[in-house]
C-alpha positions in Angstrom: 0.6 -96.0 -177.4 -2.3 -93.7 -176.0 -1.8 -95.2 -172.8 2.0 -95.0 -172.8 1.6 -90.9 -173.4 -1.2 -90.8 -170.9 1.7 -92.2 -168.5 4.2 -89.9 -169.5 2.4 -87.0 -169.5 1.6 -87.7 -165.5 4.9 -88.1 -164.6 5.9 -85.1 -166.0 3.0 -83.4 -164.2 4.5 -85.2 -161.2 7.8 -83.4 -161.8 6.0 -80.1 -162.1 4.2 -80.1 -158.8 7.8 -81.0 -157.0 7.7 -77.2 -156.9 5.0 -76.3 -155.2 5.2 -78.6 -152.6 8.0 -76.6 -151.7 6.2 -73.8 -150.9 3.7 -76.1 -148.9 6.6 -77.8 -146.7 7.5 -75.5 -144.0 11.6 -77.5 -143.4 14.4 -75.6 -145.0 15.6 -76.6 -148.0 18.3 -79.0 -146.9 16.0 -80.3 -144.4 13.4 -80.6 -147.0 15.5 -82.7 -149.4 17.1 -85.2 -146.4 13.0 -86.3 -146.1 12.7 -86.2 -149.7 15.0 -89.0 -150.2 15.0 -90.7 -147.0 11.7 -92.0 -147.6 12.0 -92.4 -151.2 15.4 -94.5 -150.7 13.4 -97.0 -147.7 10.5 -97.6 -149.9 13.0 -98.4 -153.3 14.9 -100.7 -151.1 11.8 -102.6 -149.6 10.2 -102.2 -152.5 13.4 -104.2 -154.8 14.0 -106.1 -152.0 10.5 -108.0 -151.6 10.5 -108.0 -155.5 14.0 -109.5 -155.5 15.1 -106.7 -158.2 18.3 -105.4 -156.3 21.0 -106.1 -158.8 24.8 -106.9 -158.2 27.1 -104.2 -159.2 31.1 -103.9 -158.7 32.3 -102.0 -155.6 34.1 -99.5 -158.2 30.7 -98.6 -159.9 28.6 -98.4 -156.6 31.0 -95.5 -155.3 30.6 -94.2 -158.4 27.1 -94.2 -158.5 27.5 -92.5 -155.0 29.1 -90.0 -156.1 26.6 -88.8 -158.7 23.9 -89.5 -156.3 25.5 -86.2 -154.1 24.8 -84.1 -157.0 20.8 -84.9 -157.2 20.9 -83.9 -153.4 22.7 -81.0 -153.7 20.8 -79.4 -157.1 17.3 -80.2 -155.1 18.9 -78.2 -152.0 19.1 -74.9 -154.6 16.4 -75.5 -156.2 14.3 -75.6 -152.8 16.1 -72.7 -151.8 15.5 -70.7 -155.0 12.0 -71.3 -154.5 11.6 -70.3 -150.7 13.9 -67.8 -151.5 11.8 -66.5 -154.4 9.0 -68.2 -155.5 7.8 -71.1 -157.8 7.9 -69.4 -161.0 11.5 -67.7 -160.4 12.7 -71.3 -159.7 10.9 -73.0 -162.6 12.3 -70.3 -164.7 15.6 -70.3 -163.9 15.9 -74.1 -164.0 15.4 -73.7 -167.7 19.1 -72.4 -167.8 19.8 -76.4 -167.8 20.1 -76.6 -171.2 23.0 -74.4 -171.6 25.3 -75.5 -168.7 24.6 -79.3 -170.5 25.3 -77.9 -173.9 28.9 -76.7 -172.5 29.3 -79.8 -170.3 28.2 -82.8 -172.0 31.2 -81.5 -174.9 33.5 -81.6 -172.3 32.8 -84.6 -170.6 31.5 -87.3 -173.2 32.4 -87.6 -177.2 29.3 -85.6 -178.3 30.7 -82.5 -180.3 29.9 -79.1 -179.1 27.3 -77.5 -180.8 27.3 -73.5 -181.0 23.6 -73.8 -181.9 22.3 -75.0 -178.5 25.1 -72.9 -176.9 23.1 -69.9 -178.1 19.8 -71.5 -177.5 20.6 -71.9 -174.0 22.0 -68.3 -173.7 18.4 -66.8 -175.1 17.1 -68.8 -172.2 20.0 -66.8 -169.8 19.2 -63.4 -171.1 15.6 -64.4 -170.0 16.8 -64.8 -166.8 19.2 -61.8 -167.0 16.3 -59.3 -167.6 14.6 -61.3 -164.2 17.4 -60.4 -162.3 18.4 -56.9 -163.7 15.1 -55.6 -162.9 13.3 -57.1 -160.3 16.1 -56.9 -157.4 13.4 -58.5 -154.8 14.3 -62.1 -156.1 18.3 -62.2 -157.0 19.4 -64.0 -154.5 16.6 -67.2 -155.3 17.6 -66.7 -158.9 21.7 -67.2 -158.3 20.1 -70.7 -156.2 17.8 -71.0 -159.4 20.9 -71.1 -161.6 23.0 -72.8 -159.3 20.7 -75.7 -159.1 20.3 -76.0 -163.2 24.3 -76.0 -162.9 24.2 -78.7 -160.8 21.2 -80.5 -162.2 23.5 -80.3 -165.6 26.2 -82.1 -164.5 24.4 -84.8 -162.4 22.3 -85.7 -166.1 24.9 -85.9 -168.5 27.0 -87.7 -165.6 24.1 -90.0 -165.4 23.8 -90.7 -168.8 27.4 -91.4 -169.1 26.7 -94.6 -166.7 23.2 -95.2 -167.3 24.0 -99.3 -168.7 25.7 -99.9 -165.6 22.5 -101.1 -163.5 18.7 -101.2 -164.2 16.9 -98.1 -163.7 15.3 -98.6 -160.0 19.0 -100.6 -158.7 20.6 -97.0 -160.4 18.2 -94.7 -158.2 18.6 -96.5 -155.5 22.3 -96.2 -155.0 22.6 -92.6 -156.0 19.7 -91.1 -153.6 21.5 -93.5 -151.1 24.7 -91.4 -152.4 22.7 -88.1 -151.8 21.5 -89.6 -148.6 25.3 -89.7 -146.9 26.1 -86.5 -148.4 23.1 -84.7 -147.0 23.6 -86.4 -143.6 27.5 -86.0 -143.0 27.0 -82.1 -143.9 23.5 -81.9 -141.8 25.3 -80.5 -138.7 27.2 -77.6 -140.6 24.4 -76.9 -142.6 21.8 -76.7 -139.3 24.9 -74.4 -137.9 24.2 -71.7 -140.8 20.4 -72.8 -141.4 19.2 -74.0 -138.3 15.2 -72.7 -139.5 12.5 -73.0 -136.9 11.8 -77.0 -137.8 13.8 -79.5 -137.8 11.2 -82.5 -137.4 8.3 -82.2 -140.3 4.6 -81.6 -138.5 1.7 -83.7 -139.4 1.1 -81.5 -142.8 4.8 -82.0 -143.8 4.7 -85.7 -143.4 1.7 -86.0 -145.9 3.1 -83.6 -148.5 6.6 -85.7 -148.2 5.2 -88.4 -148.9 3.2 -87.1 -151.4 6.5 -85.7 -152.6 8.6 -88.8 -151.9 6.0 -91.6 -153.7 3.9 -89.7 -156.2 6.2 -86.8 -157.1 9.6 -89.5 -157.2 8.8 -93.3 -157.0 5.4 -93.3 -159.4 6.7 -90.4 -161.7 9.8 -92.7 -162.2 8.0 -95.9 -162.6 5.2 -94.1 -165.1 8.2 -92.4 -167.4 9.8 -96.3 -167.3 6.5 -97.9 -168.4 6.3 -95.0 -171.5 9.6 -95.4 -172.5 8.9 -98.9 -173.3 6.4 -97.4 -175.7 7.7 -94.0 -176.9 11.0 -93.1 -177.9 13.2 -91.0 -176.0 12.3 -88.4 -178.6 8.8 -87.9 -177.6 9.8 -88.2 -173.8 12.3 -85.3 -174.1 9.3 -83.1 -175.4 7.1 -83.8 -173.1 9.5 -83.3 -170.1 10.1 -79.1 -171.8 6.7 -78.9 -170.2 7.6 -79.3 -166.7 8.3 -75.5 -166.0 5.0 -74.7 -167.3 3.1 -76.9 -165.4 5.0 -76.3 -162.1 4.3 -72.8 -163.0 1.1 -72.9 -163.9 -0.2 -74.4 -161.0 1.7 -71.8 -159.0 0.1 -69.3 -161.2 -3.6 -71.2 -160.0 -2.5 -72.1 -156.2 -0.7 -69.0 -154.7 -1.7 -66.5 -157.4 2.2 -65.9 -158.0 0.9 -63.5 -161.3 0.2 -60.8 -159.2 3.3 -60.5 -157.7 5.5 -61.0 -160.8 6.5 -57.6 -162.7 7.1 -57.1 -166.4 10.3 -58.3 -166.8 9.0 -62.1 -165.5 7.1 -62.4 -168.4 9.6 -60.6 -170.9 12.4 -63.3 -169.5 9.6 -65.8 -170.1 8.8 -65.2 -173.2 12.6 -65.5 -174.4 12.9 -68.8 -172.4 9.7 -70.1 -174.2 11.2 -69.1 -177.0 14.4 -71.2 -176.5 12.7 -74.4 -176.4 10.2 -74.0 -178.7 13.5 -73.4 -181.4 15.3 -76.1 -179.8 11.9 -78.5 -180.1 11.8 -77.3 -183.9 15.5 -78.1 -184.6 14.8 -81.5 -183.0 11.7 -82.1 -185.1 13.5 -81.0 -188.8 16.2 -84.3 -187.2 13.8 -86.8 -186.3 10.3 -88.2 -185.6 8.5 -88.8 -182.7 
């Protein structure tokens, strides 16, 4: 069991440092994310297909699968953007607006009942970003990507689980970042036309912090939170994952010094966030155990 946290942990401090390797690649955003999962697609595919794991699915459920993929690629496009637009923290933060767009969505699109309690959970967690916007103007428009991508990032996870039987965890990844994949490269050349950004091929600094980005930060964090669940219950692993967003901004805090150029209302809209989760983690707790 100590082992199986240790794991889980890691990959969640995987997930964390997705941001700031944002700041560290110089690509656009939508260049940025066409690496991303370029490379992580080739190595699942030669990885399954030496280990012979690539299972058989129907035709119907691989467009499907497709499909969903296109949302991943499009919420880590906004959420790139958000940051390069803003900065680590503002992106972090505002991706903690996830929880209300699922509490409204996953109602709507599977049999679980709407709840008004995590409805208003996830709205402390938009006034949070509210006050971020109202009054620090220098960030908005990285915040409206911030909130797009936890829109998008919403829909693609309850989506997800709706068809999460249908394949084994690596075959599932590797059809829907092949999904992202297509989507990302049909709409490369109108996105270049509006972003065309001053690199289009990585440099020799990019390459190593994609694949840091692409193996560590994707393909290990994946595989590590696969091995845990095996141990831990899905309980414990939802916990652990609220403290993404503080390690991603944490090590912002610690890399680019991000806390001197954060205002007031940051940490106010923080605070209320914090406080979202921590109520959410306590009405979990009072259900179950970990």
């Amino acid at each position: 069991m100590k082992q199986a946290l240790i794991k889980l942990h890691i990959s969640v401090f995987l997930a964390g440092f997705t941001g700031v390797l944002g700041v560290l690649i110089v690509l656009t955003p939508g260049v940025l994310v066409w690496y991303r999962i370029m490379l992580t697609v080739v190595t699942l595919f030669v990885w399954l297909l030496w280990k012979n794991k690539i299972a058989k699915i129907s035709i119907g459920t691989v467009w499907k699968l497709l499909g969903i993929g296109s949302l991943i690629a499009l919420h880590w496009v906004c959420f790139y953007a958000s940051i390069k637009m803003a900065n680590v923290s503002i992106g972090l933060v505002c991706f903690a607006s996830v929880g209300l767009f699922t509490a409204v969505l996953e109602p709507l699109l599977t049999n679980k009942k709407f709840s008004w309690v995590e409805v208003g959970l996830g709205m402390i967690s938009l006034a949070g970003i509210y006050l971020i916007f109202h009054f620090d103007t220098r960030y908005r428009t990285g915040i409206l990507f911030g909130i797009a991508s936890a829109l998008l990032g919403a829909l693609f996870s309850v989506l997800n689980k709706k068809n999460v039987e249908v394949a084994p965890p690596q075959t599932l990844m590797l059809y829907e970042l092949s999904g992202g994949l297509i989507i990302l490269t049909l709409g490369m050349p109108v996105y270049l036309h509006y972003f065309p950004g001053s690199y289009l091929f990585p440099t020799l600094s990019d390459w190593c912090w994609l694949l840091v980005l692409s193996w560590l930060c994707t393909v290990l964090a994946m595989d590590l939170m696969l091995q845990a669940l095996k141990k831990v219950s899905a309980f414990t692993q939802n916990l652990s994952l609220n403290l993404e967003p503080v390690y991603g901004i944490l090590l912002a805090f610690l890399l680019f010094n991000e806390n001197e150029k954060l205002n007031n209302s940051f940490y106010i809209g923080l605070a209320l966030i914090v406080l979202s989760v921590v109520l959410q983690m306590l009405r979990i707790v009072r259900k179950k155990q970990i």
